[in-house]
C-alpha positions as CSV (number, residue, x, y, z in Angstrom):
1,X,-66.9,-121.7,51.1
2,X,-64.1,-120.6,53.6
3,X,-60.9,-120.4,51.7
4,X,-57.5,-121.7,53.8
5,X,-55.9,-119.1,52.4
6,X,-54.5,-116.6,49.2
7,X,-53.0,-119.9,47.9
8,X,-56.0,-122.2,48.3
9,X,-57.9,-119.2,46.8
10,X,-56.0,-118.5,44.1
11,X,-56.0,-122.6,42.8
12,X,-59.7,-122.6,43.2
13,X,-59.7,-119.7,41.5
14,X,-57.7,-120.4,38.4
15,X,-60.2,-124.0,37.6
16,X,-62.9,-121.6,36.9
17,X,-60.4,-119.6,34.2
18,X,-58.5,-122.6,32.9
19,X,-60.1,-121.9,29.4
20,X,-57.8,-118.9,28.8
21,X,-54.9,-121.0,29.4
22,X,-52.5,-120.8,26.1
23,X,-54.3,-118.1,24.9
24,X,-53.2,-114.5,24.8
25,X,-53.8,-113.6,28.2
26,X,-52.4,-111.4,30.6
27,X,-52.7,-111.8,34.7
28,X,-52.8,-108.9,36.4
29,X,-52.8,-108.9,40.5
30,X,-53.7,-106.1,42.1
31,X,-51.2,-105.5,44.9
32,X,-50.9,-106.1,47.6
33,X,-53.7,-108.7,48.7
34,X,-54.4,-109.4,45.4
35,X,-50.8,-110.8,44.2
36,X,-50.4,-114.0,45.3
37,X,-54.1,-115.2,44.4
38,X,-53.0,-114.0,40.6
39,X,-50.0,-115.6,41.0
40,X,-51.6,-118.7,41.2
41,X,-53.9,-118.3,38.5
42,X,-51.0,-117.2,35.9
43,X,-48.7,-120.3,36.6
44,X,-51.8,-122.5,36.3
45,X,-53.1,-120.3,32.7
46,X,-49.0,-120.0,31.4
47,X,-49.8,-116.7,31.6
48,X,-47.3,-113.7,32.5
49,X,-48.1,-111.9,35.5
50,X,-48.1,-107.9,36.3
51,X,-48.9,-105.8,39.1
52,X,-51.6,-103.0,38.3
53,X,-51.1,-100.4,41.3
54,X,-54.6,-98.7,42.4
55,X,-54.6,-96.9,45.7
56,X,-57.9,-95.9,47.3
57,X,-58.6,-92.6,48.3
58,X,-59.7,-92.4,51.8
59,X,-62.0,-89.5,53.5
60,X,-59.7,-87.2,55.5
61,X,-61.4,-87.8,58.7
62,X,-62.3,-91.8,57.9
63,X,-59.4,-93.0,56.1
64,X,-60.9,-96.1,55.8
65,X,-64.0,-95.1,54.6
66,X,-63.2,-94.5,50.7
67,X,-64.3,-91.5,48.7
68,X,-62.8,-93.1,44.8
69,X,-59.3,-94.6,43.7
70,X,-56.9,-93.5,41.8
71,X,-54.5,-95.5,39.1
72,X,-51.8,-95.6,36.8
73,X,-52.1,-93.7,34.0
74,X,-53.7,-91.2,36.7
75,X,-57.1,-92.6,36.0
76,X,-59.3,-92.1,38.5
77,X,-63.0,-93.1,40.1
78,X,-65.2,-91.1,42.7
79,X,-68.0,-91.8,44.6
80,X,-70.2,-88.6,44.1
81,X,-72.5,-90.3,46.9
82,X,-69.8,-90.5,49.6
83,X,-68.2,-87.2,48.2
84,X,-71.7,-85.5,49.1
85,X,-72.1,-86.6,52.3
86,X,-68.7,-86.2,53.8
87,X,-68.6,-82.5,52.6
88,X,-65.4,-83.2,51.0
89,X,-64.3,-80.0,48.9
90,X,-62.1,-79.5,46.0
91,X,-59.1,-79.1,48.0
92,X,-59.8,-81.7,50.3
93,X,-59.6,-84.6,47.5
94,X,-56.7,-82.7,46.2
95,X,-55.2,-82.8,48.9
96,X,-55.9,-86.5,49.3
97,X,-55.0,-87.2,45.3
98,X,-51.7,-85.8,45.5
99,X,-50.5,-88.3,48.8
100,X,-52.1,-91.2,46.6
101,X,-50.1,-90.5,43.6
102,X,-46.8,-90.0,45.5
103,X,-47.5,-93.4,47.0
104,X,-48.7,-94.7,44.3
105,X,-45.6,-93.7,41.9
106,X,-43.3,-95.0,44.6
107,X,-45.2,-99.0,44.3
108,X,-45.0,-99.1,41.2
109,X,-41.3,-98.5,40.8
110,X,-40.9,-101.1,43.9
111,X,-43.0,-103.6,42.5
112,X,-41.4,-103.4,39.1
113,X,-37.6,-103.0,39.6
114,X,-37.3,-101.5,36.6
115,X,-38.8,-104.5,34.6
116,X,-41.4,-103.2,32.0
117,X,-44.9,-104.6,32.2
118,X,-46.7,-106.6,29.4
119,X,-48.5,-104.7,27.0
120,X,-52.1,-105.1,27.3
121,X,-53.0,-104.1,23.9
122,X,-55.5,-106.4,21.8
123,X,-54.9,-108.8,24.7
124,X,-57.2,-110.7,27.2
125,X,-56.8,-108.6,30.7
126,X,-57.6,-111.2,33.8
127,X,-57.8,-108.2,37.0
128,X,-57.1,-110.5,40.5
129,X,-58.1,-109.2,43.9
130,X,-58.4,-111.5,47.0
131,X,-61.5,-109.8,47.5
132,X,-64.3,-106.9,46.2
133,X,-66.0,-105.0,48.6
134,X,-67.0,-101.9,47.3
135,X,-65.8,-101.9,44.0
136,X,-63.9,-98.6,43.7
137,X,-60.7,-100.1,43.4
138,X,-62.0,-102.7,40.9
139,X,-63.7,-99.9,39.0
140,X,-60.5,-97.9,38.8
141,X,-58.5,-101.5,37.3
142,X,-61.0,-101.9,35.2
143,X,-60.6,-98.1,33.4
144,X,-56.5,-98.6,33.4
145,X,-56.4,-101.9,31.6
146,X,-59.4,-100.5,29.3
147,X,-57.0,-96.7,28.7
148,X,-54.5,-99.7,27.7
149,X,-55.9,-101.0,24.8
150,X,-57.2,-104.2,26.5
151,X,-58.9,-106.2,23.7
152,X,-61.4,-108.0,26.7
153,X,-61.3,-107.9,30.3
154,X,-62.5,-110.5,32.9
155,X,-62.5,-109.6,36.5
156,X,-61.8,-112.3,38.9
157,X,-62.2,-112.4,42.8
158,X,-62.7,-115.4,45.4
159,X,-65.1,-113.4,47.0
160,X,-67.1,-110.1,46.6
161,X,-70.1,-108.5,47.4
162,X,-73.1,-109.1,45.2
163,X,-73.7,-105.3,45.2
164,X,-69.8,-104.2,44.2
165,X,-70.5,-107.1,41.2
166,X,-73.6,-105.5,39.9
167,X,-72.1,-102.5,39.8
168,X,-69.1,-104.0,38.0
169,X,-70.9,-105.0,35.5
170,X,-70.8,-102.1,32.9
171,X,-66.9,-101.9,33.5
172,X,-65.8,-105.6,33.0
173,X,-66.9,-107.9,29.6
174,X,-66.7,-111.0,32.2
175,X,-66.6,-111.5,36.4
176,X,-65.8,-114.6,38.0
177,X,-66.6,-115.2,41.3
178,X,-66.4,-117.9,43.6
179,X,-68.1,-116.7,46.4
180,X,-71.0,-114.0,46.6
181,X,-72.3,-114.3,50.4
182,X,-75.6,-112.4,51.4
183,X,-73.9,-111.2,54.7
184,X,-70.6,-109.6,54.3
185,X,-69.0,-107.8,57.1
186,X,-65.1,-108.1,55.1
187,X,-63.0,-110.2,52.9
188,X,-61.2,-111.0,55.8
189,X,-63.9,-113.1,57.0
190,X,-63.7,-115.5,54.3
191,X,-60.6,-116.4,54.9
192,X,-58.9,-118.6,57.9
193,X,-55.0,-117.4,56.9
194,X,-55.6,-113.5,56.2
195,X,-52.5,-111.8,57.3
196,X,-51.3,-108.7,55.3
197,X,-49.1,-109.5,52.3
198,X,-45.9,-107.7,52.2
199,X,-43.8,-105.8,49.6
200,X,-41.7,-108.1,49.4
201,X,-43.6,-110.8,49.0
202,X,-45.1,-109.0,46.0
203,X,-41.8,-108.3,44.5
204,X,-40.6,-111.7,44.9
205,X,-43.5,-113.5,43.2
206,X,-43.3,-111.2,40.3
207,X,-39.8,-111.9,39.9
208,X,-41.0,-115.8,40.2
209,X,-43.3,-115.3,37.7
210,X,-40.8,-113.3,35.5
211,X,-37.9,-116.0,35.4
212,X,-40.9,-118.6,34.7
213,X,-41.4,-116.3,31.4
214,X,-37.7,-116.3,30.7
215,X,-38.0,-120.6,30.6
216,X,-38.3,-122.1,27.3
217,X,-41.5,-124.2,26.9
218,X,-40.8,-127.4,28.7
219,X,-40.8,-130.4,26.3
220,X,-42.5,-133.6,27.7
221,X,-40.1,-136.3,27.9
222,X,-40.5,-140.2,27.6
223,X,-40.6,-142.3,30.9
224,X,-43.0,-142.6,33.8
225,X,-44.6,-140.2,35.8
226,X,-43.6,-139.6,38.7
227,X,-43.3,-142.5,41.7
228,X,-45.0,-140.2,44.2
229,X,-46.3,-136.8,43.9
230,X,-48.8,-136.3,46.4
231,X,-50.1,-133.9,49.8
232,X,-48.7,-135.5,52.7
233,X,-49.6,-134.8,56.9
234,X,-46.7,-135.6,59.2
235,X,-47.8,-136.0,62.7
236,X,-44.6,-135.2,65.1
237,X,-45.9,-135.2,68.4
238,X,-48.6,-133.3,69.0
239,X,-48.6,-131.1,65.5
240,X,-49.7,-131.8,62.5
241,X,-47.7,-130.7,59.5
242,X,-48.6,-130.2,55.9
243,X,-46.3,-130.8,52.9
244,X,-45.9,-131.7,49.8
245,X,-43.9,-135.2,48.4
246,X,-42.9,-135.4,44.9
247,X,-40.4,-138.7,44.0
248,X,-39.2,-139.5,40.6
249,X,-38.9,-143.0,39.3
250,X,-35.4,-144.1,39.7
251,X,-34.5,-140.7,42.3
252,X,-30.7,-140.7,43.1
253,X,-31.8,-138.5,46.4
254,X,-34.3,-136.2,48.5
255,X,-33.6,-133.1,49.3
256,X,-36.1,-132.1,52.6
257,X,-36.7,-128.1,52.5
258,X,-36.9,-126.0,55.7
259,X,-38.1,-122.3,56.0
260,X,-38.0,-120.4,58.8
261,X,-41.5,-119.1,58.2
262,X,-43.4,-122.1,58.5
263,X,-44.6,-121.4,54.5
264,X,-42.0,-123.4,52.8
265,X,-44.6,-125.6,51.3
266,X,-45.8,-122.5,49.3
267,X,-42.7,-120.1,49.1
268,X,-42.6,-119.5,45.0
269,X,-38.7,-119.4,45.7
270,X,-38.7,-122.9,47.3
271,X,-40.5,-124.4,44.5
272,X,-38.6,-122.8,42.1
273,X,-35.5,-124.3,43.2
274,X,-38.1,-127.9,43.6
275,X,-38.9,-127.6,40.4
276,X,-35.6,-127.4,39.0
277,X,-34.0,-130.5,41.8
278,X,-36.7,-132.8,40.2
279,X,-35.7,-132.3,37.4
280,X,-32.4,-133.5,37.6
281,X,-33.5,-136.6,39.2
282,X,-34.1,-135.6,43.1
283,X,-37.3,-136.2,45.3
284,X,-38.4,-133.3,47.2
285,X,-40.2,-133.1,50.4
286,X,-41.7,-129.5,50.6
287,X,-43.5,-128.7,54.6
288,X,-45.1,-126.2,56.7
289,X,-42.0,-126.1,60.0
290,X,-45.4,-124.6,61.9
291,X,-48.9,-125.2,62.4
292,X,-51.1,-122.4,61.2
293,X,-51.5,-121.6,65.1
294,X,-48.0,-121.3,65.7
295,X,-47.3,-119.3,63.0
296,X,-48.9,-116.2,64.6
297,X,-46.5,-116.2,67.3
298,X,-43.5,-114.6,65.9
299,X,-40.9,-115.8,68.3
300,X,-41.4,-119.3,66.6
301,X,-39.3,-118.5,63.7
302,X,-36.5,-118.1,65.2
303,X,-37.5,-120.9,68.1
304,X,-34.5,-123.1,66.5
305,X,-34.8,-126.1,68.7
306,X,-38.4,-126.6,67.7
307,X,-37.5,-126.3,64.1
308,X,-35.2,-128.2,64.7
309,X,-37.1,-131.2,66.1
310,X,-39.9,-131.1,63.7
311,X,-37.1,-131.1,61.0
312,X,-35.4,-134.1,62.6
313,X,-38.5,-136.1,62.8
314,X,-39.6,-135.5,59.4
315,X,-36.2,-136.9,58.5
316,X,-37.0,-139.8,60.2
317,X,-40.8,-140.2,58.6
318,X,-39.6,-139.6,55.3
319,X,-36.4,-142.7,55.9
320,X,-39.2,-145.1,56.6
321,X,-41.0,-144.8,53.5
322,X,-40.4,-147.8,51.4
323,X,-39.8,-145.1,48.2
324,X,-36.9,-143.4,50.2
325,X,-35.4,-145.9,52.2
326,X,-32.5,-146.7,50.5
327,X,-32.1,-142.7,48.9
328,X,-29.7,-140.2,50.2
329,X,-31.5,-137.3,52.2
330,X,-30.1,-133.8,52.0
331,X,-31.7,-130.2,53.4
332,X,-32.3,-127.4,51.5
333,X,-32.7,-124.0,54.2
334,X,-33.4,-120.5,53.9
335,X,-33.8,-118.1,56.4
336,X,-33.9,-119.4,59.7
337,X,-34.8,-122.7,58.6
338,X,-30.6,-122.6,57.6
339,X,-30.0,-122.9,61.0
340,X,-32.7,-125.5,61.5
341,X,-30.9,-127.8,59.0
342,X,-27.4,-127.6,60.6
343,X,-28.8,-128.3,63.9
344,X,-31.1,-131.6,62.7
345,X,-27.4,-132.5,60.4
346,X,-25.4,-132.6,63.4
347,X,-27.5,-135.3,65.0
348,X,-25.3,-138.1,63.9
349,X,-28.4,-141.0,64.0
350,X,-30.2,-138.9,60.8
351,X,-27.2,-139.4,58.2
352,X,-27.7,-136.0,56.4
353,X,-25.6,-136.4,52.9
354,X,-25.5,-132.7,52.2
355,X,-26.8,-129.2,53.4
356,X,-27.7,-126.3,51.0
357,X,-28.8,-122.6,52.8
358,X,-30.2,-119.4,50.4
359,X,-30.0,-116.4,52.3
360,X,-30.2,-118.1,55.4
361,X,-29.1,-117.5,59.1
362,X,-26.9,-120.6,59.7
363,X,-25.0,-118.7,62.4
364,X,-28.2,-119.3,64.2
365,X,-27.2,-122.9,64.7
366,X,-24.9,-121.7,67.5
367,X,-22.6,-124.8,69.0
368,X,-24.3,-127.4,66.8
369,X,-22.2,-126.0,64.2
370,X,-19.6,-127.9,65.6
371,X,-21.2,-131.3,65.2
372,X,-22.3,-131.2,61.5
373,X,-20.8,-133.4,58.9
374,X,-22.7,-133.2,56.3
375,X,-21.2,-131.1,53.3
376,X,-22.8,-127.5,53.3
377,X,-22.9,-125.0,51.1
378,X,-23.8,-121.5,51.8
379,X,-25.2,-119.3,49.0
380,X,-25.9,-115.7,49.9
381,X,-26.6,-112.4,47.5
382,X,-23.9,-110.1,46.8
383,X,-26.0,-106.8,47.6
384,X,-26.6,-108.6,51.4
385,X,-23.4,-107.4,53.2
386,X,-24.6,-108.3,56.8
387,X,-25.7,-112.1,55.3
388,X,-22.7,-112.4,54.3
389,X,-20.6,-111.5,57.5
390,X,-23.0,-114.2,59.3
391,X,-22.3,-116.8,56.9
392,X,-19.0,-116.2,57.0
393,X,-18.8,-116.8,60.8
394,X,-20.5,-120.3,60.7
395,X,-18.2,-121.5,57.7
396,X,-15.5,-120.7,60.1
397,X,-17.2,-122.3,63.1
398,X,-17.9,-125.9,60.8
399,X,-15.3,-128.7,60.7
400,X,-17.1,-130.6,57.6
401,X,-16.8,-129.6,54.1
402,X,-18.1,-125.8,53.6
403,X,-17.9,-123.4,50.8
404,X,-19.7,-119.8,51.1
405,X,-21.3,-119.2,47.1
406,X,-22.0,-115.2,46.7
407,X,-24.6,-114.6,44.1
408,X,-23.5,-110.7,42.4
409,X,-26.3,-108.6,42.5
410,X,-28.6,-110.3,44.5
411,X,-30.4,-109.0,47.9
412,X,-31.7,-111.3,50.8
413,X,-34.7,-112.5,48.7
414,X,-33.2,-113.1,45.2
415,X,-35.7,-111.7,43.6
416,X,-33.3,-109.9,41.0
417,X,-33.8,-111.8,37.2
418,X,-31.9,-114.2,37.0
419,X,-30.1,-114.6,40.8
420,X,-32.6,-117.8,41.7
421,X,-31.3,-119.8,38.5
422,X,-28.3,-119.3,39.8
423,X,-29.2,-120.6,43.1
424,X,-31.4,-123.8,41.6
425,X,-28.2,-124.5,39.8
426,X,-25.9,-124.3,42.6
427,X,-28.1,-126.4,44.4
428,X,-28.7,-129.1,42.3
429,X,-24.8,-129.3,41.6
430,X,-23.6,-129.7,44.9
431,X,-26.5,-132.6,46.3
432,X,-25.7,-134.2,42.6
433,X,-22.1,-134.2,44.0
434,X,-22.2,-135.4,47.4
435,X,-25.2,-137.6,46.7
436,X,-22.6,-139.7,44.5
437,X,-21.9,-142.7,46.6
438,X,-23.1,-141.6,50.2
439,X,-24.0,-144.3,52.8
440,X,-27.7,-144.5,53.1
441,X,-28.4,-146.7,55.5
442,X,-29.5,-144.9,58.9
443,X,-31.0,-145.6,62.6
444,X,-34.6,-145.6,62.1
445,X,-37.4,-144.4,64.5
């Protein structure tokens, strides 16, 4: 078992842990690797989803090589056995405690903006890493949740060393593992998509998680499922791209979302602002801009002609599906996948009924700016001052309908609580506007 990714890891995950879900659980992800996999297995338990900050504590000499961990609540783990052998004396783990709890203090206050965490107290405590390989860290987790009043705690991992489980044992009530390999050089190895995860990419999935919390409990309403809702591969030229397709019976549009990245198709913030689109009657059509292999060369994110391409023949797949053919298409872009969308709307042959951009670079679109007629809005954060100037700029360069929509409070992410409603609101009001009686009939491949 080779997992594609933290994603892919995190769904498999979560099928082994669906009986929690409804009951008094709490997901806890231990940043920074282990975030998104817990992400995924909250939103598929309803559960709420916290950070629990443990840093290792690395010998002097051999950072990587580590001594214990340390965690909140200043709980910390040492390995007497590599302690021994590396001649480490009092001062030296000092030494090395005092950086880790300086760092340490400073994630946490990051990673929680001020929010409070979930109580744990009396309450189930799922721990997620992406992987276990010596089990300090997950040893140290473990204690914190325990010093919390955690009623039961079930450690969960994709992958982990058979001896870091065993030793585990005492420390968690359950462990669920997907994978438990005899030979294991790293947790790396087990996945094809390991890349580091960021800080912001932590922040912004806890803020996902946390306006998910904020939602009442969605009540099922009478009609049909939807008319499609299904993985899709779109072969433009030579590359094959992933997405995901969801239509509703009786759509009034489809709103195509581009991402500079190449990760739309899993960006919590994309299908946040999905999510909320569908529900107010519009397909969506969320895909990868970039191959997995052309994602690890940088300079293709901001390659806008080649986003621009694949986001153009997309366009033209998705208008040759008998579900679509008769709907109104519109782009949703964020980052540099703004610009992407301005340069595929000013080709005249795709018809493009309205343009949204979140924090994106639309200035990026250069002399194609010019040529779009599509309706676009431009929604940037408040708190993102240099955004702001660059959207400004393309509004003035555009000859079609534009407004500029500053969100107060809100950075380049929008990870602040509340600032993506705002956004998924904005959205869906101005495709619901300039959806209303567009033409839909366009040239077709």
């Amino acid at each position: 078992m080779v997992f594609r990714d933290r994603v892919d890891a995190g769904s498999r995950l979560a099928t082994r842990l669906i009986a929690l879900r409804d009951t008094d659980v709490v997901v806890l992800g231990l940043p920074r690797g282990g975030v998104p996999v817990a992400f995924e297995v909250a939103r598929a338990l309803h559960a709420p989803l916290d950070v629990l900050v443990i840093r290792k504590l690395g010998v002097p000499y051999q950072p990587e090589l580590a001594f214990g961990a340390v965690g909140e609540d200043d709980t910390r783990v040492l390995n007497s056995l590599v302690v021994r052998r590396a001649g480490l004396s009092e001062d030296d783990i000092d030494a090395v405690l005092r950086h880790e709890r300086a760092e340490l203090a400073r994630r946490v206050d990051m990673y929680r903006q001020g929010r409070d965490g979930p109580s744990l107290r009396g309450r189930t405590v799922v721990l997620v890493d992406d992987g276990i390989a010596t089990g300090a860290t997950a040893r140290a987790a473990c204690r914190v949740a325990r010093a919390r009043g955690a009623a039961r705690i079930v450690l969960a991992t994709p992958v982990a060393t058979r001896e870091a489980l065993a030793s585990l044992r005492p420390e968690a009530d359950d462990i669920v593992c997907l994978k438990t390999p005899l030979l294991f050089d790293a947790v790396g190895q087990w996945y094809r998509h390991f890349g580091q995860t960021s800080d912001d990419e932590v922040v912004d999935l806890l803020a996902r998680s946390a306006v998910a919390a904020r939602e009442p409990p969605g009540v099922p309403e009478p009609g049909d499922p939807p008319l499609v809702d299904d993985e899709v591969t779109i072969t433009i030229g030579e590359a094959e791209l992933s997405g995901h397709l969801t239509v509703p019976e009786a759509a009034t549009g489809v709103v195509v979302f581009a991402h500079g990245s190449g990760s739309s198709r899993h960006s919590p913030r994309n299908r946040f602002v999905a999510t909320s689109l569908q529900r107010a009657g519009f397909g969506t059509l969320l895909f990868d801009l970039l191959t997995s292999a052309e994602e690890l060369e940088r300079a293709n994110v901001f390659a806008i002609g080649l986003l621009a391409n694949r986001l153009a023949g997309v366009t033209r797949w998705l208008a040759g599906m008998h579900y679509a053919d008769d709907l109104p298409i519109g782009y949703f872009g964020a980052s540099t996948g703004a610009a992407a969308a301005l340069r595929a709307a000013a080709d005249p042959e795709l018809r493009i009924a309205a343009v949204v951009s979140r924090g994106g670079r639309p200035d990026l679109a250069d002399l194609f700016l010019t040529a779009v007629r599509a309706p676009t809005l431009l929604i940037v954060g408040g708190d993102d001052p240099a955004v702001i100037e660059l959207n400004r700029f393309a509004q003035r360069a555009m000859a079609c309908e534009t407004r500029v929509e500053i969100v107060p409070g809100a950075t380049h992410l929008f990870a602040e609580p509340g600032t993506l409603e705002v956004v998924a609101e904005l959205a869906r009001d101005w495709f619901r506007t300039h959806f209303r009686g567009s033409t839909t009939d366009r040239t077709r491949p």
